[in-house]
Backbone of each chain as ProteinMPNN parsed JSONL, in Angstrom:
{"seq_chain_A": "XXXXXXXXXXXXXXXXXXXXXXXXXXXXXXXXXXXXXXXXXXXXXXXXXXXXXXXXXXXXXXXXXXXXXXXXXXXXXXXXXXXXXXXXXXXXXXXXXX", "coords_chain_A": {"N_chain_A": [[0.847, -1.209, 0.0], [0.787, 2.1, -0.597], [0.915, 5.299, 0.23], [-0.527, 8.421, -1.379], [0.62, 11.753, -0.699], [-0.155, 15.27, -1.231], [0.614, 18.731, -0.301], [-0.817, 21.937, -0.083], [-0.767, 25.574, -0.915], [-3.33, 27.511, -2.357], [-3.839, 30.296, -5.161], [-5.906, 31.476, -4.053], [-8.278, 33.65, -2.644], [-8.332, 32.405, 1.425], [-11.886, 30.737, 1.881], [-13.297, 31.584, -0.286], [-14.932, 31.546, -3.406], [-13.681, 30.451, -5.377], [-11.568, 28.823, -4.186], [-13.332, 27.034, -3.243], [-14.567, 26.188, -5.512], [-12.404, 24.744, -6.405], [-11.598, 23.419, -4.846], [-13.993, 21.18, -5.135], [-13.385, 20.055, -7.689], [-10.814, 18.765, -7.032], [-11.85, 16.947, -5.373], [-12.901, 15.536, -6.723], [-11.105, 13.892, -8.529], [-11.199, 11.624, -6.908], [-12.728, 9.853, -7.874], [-11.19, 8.817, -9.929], [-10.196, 5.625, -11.278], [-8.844, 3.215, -8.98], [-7.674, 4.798, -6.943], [-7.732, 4.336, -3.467], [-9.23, 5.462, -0.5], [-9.705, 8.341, -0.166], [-8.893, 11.605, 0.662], [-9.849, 14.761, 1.625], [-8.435, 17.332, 3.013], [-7.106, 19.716, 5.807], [-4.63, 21.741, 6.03], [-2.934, 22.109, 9.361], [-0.823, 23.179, 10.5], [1.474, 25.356, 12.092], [4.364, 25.424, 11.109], [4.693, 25.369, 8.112], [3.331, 26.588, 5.19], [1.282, 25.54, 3.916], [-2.392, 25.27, 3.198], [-3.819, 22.981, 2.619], [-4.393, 19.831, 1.797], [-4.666, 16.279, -0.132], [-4.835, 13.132, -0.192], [-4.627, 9.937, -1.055], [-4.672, 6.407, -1.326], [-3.254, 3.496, -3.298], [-2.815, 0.143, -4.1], [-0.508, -0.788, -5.265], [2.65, 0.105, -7.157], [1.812, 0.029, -10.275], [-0.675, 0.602, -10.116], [-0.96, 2.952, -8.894], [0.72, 4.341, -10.497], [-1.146, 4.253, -13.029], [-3.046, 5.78, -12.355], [-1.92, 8.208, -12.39], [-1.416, 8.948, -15.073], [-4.072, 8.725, -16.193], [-6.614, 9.702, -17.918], [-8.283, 12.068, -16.494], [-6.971, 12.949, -14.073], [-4.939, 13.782, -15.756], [-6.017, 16.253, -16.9], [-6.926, 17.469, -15.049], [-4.469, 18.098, -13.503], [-3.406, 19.735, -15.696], [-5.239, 21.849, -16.373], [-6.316, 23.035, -13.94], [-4.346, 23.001, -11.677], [-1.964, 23.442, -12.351], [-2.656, 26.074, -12.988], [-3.84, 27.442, -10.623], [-2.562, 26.946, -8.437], [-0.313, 27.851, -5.775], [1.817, 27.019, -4.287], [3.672, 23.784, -3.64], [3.931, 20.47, -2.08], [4.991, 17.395, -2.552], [4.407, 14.154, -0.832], [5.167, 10.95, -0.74], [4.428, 7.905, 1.153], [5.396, 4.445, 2.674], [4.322, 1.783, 5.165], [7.719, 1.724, 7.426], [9.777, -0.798, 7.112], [12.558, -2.488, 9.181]], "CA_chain_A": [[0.0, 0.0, 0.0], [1.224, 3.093, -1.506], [-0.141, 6.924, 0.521], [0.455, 9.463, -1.885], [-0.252, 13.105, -0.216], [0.069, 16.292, -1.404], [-0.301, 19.477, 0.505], [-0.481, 23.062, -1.097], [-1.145, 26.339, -1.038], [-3.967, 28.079, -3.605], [-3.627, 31.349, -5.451], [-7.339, 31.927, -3.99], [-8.14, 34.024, -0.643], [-9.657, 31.656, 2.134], [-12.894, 31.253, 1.867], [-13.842, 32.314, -1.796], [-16.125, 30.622, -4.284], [-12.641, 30.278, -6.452], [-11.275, 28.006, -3.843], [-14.714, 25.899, -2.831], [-14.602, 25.163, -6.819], [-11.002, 24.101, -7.04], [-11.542, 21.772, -3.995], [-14.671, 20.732, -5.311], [-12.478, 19.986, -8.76], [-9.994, 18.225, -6.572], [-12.195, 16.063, -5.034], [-13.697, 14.263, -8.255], [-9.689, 12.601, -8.515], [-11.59, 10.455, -6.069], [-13.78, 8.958, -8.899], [-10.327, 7.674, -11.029], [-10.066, 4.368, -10.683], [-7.859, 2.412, -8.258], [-7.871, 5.467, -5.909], [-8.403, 4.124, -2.495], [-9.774, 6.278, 0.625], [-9.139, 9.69, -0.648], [-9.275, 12.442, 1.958], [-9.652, 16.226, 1.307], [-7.268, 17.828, 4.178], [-7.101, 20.495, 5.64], [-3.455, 21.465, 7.064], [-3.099, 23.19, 10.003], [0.716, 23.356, 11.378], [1.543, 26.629, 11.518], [5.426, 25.083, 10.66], [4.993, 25.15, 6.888], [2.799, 27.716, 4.307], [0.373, 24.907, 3.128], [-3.51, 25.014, 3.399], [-4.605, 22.128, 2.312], [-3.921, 18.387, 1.664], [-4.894, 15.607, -0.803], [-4.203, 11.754, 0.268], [-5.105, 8.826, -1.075], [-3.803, 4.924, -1.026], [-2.665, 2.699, -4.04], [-2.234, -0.984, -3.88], [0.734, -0.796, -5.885], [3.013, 1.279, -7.907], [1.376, 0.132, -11.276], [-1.951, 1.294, -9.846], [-0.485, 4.786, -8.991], [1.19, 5.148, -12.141], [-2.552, 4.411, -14.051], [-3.55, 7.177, -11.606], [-0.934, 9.221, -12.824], [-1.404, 9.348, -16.525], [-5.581, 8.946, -16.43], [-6.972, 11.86, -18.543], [-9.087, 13.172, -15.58], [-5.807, 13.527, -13.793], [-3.703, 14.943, -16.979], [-6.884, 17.347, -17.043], [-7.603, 18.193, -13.991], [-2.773, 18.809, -13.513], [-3.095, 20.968, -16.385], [-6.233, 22.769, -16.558], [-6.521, 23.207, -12.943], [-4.393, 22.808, -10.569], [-1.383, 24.343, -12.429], [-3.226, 27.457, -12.739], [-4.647, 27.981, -9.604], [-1.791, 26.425, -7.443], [0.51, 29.013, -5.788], [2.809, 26.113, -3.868], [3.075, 22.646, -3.062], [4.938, 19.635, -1.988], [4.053, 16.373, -2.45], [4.944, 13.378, 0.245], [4.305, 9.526, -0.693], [5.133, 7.261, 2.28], [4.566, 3.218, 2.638], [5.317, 1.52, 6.553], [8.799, 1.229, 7.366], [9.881, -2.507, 7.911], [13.54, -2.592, 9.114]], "C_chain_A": [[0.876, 1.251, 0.0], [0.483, 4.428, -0.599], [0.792, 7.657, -0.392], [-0.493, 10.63, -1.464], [0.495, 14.163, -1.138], [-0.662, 17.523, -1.0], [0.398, 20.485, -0.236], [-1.179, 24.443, -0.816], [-1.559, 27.448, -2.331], [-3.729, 29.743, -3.898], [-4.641, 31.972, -4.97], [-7.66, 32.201, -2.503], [-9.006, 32.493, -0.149], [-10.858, 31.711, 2.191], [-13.641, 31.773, 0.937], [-14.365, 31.137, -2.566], [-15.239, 30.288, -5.169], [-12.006, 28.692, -5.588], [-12.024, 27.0, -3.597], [-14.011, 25.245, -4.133], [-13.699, 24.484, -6.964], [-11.203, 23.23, -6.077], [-12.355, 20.944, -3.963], [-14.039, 19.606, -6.629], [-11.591, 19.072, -8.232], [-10.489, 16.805, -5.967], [-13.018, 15.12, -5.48], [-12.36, 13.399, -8.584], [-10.282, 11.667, -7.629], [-11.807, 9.164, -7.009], [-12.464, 8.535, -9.603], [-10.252, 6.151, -10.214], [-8.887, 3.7, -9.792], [-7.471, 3.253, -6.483], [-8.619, 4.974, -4.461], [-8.648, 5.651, -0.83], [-8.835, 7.547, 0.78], [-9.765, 10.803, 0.377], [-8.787, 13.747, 1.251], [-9.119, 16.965, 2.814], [-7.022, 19.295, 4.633], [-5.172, 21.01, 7.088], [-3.351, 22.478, 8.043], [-1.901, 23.363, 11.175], [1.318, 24.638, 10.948], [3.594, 27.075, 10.798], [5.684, 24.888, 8.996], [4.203, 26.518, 6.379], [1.639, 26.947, 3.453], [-1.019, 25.02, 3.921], [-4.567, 24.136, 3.35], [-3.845, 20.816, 1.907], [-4.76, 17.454, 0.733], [-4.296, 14.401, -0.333], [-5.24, 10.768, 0.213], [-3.953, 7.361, -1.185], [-3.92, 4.424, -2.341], [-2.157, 1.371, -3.709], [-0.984, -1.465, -3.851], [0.842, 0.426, -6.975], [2.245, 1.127, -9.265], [0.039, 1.051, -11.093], [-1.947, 2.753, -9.55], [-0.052, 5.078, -10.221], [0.123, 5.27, -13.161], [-3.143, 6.017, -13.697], [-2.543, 8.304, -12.51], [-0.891, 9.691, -14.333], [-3.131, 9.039, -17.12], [-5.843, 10.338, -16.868], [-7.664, 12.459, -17.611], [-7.801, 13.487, -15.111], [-4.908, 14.494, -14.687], [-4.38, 16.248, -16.797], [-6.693, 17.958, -15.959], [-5.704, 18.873, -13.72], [-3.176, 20.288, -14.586], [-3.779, 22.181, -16.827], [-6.782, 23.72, -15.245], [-5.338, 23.72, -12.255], [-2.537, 23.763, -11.079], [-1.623, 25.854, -12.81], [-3.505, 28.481, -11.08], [-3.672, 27.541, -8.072], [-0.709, 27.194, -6.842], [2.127, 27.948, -4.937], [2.586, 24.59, -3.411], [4.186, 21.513, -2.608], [4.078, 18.113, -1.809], [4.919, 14.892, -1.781], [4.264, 11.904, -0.343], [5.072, 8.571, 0.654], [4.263, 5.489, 2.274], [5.147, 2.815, 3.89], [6.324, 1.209, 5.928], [9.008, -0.327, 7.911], [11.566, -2.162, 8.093], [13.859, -4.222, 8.467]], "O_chain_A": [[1.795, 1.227, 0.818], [-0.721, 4.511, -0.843], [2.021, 7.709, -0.439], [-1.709, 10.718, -1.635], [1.57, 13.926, -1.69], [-1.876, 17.699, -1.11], [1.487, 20.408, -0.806], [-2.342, 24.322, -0.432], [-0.766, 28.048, -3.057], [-3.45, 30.455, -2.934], [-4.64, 33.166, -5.269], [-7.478, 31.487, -1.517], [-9.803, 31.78, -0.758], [-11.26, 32.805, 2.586], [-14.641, 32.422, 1.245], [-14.177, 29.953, -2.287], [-15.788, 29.678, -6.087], [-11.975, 27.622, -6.196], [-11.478, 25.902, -3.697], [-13.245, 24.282, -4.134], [-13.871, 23.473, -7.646], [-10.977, 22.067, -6.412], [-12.205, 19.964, -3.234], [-14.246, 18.4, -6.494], [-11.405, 18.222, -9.103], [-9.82, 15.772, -6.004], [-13.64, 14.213, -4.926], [-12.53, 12.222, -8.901], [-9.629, 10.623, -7.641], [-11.347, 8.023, -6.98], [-12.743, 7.43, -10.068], [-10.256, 5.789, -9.037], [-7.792, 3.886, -10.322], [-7.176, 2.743, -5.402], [-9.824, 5.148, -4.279], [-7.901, 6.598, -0.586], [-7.809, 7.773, 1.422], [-10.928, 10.808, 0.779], [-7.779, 13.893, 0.56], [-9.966, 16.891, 3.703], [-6.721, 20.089, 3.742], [-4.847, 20.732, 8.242], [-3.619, 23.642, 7.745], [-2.046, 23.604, 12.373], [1.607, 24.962, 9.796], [4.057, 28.117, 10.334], [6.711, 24.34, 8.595], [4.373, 27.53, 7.058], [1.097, 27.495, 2.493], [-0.982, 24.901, 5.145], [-5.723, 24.248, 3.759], [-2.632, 20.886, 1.711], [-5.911, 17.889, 0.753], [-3.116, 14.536, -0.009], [-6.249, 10.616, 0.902], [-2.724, 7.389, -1.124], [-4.915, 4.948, -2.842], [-1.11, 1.321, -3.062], [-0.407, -2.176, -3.028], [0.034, 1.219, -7.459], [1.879, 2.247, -9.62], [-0.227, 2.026, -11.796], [-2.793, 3.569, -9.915], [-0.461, 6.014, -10.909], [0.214, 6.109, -14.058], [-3.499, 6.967, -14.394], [-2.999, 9.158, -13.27], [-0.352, 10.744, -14.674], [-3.391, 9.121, -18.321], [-5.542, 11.475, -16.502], [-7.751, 13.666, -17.84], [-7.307, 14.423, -15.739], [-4.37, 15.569, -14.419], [-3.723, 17.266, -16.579], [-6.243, 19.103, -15.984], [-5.6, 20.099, -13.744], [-3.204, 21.478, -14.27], [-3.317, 23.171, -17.394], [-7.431, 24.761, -15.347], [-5.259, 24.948, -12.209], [-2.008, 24.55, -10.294], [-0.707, 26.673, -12.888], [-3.382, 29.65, -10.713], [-4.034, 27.781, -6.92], [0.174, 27.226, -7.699], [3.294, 28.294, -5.122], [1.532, 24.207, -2.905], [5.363, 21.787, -2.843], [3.035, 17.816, -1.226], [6.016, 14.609, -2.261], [3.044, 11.744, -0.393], [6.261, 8.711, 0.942], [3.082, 5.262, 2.01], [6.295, 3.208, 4.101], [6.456, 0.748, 4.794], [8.492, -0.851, 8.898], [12.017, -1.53, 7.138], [15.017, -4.599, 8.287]]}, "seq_chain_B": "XXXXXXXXXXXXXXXXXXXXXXXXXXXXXXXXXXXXXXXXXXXXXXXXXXXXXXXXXXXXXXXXXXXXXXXXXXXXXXXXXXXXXXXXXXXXXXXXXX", "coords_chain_B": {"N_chain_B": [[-9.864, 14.772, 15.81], [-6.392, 15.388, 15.147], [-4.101, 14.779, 12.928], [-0.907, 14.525, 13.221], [2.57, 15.116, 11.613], [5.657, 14.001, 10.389], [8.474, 14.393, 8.272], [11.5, 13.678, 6.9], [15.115, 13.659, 6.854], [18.165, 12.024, 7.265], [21.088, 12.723, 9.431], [23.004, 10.119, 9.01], [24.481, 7.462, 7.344], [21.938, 5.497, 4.785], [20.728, 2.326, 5.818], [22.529, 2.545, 7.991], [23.827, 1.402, 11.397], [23.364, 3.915, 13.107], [21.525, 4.77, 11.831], [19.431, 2.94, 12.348], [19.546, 3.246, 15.087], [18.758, 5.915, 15.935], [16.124, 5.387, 14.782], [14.48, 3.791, 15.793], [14.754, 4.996, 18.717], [13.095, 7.226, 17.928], [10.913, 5.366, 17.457], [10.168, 4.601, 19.967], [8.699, 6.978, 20.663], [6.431, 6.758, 20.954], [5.444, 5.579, 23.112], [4.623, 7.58, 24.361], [1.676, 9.289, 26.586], [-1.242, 9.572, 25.2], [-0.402, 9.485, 22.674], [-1.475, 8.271, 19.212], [-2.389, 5.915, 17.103], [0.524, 5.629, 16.035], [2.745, 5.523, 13.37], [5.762, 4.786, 11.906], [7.396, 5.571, 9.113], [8.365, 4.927, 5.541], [9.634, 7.461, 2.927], [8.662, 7.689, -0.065], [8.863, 8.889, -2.278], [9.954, 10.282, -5.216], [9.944, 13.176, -5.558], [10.981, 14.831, -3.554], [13.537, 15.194, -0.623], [13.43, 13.547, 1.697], [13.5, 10.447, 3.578], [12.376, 9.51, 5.529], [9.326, 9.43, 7.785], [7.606, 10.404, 10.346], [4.386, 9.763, 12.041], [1.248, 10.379, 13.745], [-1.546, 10.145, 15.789], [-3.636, 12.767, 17.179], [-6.178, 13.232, 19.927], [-7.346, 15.671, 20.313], [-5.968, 19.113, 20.616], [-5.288, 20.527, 23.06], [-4.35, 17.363, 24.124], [-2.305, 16.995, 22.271], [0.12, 19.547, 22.46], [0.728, 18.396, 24.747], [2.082, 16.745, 24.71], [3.951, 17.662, 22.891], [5.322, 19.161, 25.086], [5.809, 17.1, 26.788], [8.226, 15.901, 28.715], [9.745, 13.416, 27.929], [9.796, 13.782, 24.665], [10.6, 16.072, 24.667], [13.526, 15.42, 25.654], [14.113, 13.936, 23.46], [13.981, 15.429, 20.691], [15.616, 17.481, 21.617], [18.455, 15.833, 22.382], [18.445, 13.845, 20.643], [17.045, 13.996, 18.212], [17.77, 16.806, 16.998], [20.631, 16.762, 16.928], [20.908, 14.863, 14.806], [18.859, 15.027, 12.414], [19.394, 15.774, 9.242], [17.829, 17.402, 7.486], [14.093, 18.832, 8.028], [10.772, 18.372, 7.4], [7.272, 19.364, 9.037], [4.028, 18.589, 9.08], [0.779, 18.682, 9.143], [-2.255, 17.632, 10.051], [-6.047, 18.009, 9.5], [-9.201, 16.7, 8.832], [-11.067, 18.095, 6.282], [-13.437, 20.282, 6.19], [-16.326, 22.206, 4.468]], "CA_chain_B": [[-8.445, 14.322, 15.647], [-5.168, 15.83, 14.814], [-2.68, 14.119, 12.508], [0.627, 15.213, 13.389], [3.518, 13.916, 10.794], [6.899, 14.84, 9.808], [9.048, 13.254, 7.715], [12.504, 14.13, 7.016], [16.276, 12.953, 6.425], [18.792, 11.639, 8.724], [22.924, 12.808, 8.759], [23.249, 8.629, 8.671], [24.046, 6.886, 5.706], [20.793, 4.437, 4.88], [20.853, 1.348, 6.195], [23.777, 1.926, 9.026], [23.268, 1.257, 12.826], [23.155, 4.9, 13.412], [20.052, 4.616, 11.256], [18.866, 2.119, 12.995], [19.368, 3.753, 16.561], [17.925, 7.138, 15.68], [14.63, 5.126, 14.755], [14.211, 2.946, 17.196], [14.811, 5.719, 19.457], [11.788, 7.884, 17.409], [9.866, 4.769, 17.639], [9.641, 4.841, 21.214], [7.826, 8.214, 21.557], [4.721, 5.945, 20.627], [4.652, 5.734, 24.638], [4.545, 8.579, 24.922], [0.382, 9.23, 26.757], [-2.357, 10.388, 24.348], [-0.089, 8.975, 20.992], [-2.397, 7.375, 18.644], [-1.743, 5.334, 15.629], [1.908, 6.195, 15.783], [3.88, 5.351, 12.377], [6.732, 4.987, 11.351], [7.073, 5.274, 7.398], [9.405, 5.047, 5.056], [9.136, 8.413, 2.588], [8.998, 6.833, -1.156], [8.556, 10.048, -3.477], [11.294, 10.907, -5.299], [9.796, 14.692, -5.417], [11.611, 15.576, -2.182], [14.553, 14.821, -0.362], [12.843, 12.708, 2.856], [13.805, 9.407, 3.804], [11.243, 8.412, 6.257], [8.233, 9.916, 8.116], [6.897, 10.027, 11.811], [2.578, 10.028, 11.91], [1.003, 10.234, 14.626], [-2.887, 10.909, 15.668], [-3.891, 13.071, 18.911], [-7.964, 13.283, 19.486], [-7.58, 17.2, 20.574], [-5.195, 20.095, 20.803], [-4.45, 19.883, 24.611], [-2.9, 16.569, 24.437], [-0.926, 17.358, 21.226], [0.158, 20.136, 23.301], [0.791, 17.711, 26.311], [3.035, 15.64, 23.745], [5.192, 18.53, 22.821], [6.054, 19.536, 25.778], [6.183, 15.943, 27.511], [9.651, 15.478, 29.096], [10.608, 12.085, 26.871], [9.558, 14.118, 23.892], [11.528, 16.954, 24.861], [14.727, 15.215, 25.695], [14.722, 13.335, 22.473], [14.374, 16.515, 20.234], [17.328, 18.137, 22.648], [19.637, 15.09, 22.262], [18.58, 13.135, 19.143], [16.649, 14.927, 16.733], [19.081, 18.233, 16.052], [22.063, 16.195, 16.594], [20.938, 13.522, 13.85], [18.573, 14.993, 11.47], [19.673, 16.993, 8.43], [16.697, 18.153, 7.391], [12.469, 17.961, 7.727], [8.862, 19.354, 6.869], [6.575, 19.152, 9.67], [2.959, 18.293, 8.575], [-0.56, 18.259, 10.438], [-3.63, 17.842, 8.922], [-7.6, 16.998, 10.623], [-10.474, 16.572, 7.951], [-11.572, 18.995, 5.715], [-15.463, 20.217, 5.837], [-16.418, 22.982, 4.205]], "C_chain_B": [[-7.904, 15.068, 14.848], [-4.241, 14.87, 14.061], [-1.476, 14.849, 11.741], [1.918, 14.366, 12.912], [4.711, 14.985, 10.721], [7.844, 14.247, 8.998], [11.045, 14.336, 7.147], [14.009, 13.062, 6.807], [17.178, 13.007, 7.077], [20.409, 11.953, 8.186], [23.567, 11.624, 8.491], [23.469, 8.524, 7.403], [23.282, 5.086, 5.84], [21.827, 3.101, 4.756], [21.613, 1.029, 7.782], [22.687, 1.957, 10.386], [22.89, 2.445, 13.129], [22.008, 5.043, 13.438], [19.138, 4.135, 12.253], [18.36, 2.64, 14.372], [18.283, 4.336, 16.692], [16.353, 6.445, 15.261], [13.807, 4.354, 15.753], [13.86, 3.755, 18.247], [13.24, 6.757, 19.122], [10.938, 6.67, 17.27], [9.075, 4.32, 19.133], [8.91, 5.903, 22.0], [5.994, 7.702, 21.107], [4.262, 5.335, 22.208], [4.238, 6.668, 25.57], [2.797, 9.331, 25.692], [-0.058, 10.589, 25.719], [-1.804, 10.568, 22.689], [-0.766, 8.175, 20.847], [-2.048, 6.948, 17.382], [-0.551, 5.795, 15.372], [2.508, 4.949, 14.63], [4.668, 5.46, 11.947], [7.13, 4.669, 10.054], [8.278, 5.629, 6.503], [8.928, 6.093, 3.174], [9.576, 8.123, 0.833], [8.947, 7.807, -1.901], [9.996, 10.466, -4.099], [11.039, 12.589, -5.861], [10.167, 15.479, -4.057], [12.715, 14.514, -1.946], [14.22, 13.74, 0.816], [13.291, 11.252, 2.331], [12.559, 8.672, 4.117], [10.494, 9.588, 7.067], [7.76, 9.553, 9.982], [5.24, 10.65, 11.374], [2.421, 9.213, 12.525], [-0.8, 10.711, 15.047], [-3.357, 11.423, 17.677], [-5.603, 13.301, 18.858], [-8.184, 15.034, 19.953], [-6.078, 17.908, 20.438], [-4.438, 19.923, 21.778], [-3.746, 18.816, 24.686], [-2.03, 16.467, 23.293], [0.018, 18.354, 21.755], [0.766, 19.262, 24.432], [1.994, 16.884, 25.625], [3.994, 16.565, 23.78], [6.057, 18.881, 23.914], [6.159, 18.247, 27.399], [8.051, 15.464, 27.684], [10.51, 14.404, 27.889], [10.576, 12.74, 25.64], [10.559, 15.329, 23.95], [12.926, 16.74, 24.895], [14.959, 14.298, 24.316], [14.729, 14.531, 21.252], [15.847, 17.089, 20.83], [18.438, 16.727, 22.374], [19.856, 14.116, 21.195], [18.489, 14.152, 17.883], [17.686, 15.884, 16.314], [20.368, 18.213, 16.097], [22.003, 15.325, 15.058], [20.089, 13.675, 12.625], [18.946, 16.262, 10.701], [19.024, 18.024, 7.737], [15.197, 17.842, 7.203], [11.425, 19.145, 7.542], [7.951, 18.663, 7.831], [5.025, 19.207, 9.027], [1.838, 17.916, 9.269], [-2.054, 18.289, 9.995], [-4.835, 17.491, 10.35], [-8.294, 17.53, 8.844], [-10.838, 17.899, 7.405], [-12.819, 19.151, 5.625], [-15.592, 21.69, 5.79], [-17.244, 23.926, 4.589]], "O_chain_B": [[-8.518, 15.525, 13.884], [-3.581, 14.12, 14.78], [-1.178, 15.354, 10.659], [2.322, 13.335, 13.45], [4.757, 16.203, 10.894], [7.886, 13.07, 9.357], [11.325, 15.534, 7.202], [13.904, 11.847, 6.636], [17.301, 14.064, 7.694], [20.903, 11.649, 7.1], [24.608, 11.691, 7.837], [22.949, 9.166, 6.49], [23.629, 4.068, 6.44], [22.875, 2.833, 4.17], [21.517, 0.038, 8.506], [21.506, 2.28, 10.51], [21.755, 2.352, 13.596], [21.317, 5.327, 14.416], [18.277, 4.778, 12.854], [17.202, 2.561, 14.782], [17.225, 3.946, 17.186], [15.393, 7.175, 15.508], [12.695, 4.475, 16.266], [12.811, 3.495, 18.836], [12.42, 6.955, 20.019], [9.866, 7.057, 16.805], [7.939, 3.9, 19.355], [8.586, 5.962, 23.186], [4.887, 8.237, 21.042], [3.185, 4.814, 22.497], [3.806, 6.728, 26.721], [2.67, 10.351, 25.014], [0.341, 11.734, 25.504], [-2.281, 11.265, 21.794], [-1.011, 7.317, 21.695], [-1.402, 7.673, 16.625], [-0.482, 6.476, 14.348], [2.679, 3.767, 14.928], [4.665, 6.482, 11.26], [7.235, 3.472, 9.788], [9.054, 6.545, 6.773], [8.137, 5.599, 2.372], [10.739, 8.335, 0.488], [9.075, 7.149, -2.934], [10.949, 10.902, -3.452], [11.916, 13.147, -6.522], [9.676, 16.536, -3.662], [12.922, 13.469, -2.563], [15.067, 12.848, 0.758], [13.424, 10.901, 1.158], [11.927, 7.788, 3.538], [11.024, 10.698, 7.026], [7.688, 8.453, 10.529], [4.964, 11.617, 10.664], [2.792, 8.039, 12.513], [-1.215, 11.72, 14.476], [-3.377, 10.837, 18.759], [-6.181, 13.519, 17.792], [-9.316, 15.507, 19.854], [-5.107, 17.205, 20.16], [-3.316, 19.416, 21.765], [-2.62, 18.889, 25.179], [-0.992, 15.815, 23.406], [1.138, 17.953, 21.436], [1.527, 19.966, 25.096], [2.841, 16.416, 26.386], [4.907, 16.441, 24.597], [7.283, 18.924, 23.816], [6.457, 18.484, 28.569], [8.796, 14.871, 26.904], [11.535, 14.614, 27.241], [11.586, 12.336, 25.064], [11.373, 15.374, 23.028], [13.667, 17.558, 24.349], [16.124, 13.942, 24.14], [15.851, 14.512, 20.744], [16.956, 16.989, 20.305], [19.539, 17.19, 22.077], [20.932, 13.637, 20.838], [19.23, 14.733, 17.09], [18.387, 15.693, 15.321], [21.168, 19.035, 15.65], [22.989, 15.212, 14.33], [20.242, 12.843, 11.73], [18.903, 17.413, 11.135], [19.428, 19.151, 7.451], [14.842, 16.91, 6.481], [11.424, 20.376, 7.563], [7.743, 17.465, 7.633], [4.936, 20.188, 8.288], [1.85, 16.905, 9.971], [-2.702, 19.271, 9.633], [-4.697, 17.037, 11.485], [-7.929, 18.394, 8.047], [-10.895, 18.832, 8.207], [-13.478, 18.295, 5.034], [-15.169, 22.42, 6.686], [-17.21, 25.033, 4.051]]}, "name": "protein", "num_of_chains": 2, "seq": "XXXXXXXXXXXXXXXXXXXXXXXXXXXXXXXXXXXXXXXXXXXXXXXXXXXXXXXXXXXXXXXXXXXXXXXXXXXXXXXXXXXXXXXXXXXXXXXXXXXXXXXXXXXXXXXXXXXXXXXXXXXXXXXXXXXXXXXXXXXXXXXXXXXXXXXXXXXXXXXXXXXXXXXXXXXXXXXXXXXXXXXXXXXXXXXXXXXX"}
């Protein structure tokens, strides 16, 4: 099992009908396939500059990489999210086993 | 609930005992009272520099709060952490509802 997060801060004040839509927009990546238990996030450590979070699970890497090149995803990267995205960083993590 | 993560990269080189110590040692603040689902994760993205990940879940403020400034938690920051890690991104998310 595969978490891939990504947390980010929008070009859009808090609270505006610009940001609702984009996290409304964000949270249809649910619907690609293979996407397991996708969570809309909201970050709140006042140790970084991010507002928000994205994290869902993947069985495996093939199943992330489908994720990764699905046209809602291509769409939603390039029509969206690099427009409207002012920073971001994105974290995948799977347990550690020594 | 609070989930309080961080993930970050160690002055070790992967695999050695050092490694080893330094986690072991961050896997024991999972006794720390009012840690929940404490993980220890290993940080797979190659869009950052992170190794591995601490996530952790508190059910309020106050005892996240009660964590930070819990003695065992305190002396392992003061004598591990900023001796041993080279660099991290603290991360805290709870549920998003609009």
């Amino acid at each position: 099992m595969i978490t891939h997060s990504v947390f980010f801060k929008l070009i859009h004040k808090k609270g505006s009908d610009a940001e609702a839509l984009f996290l409304s927009k964000a949270a249809a990546l649910s619907s690609i396939p293979g996407v397991g238990n996708f969570q809309l996030l909201e970050e709140v450590s006042p140790k970084n500059s991010f507002d928000f979070g994205l994290s869902m699970e993947f069985p495996d890497q093939s199943t992330y990489d489908a994720y990764n090149t699905h046209p809602e995803h291509v769409a939603f990267v390039q029509q969206v999210w690099l427009n409207e995205v002012a920073e971001f960083q994105e974290i995948d993590h799977i347990p550690f086993s020594q």
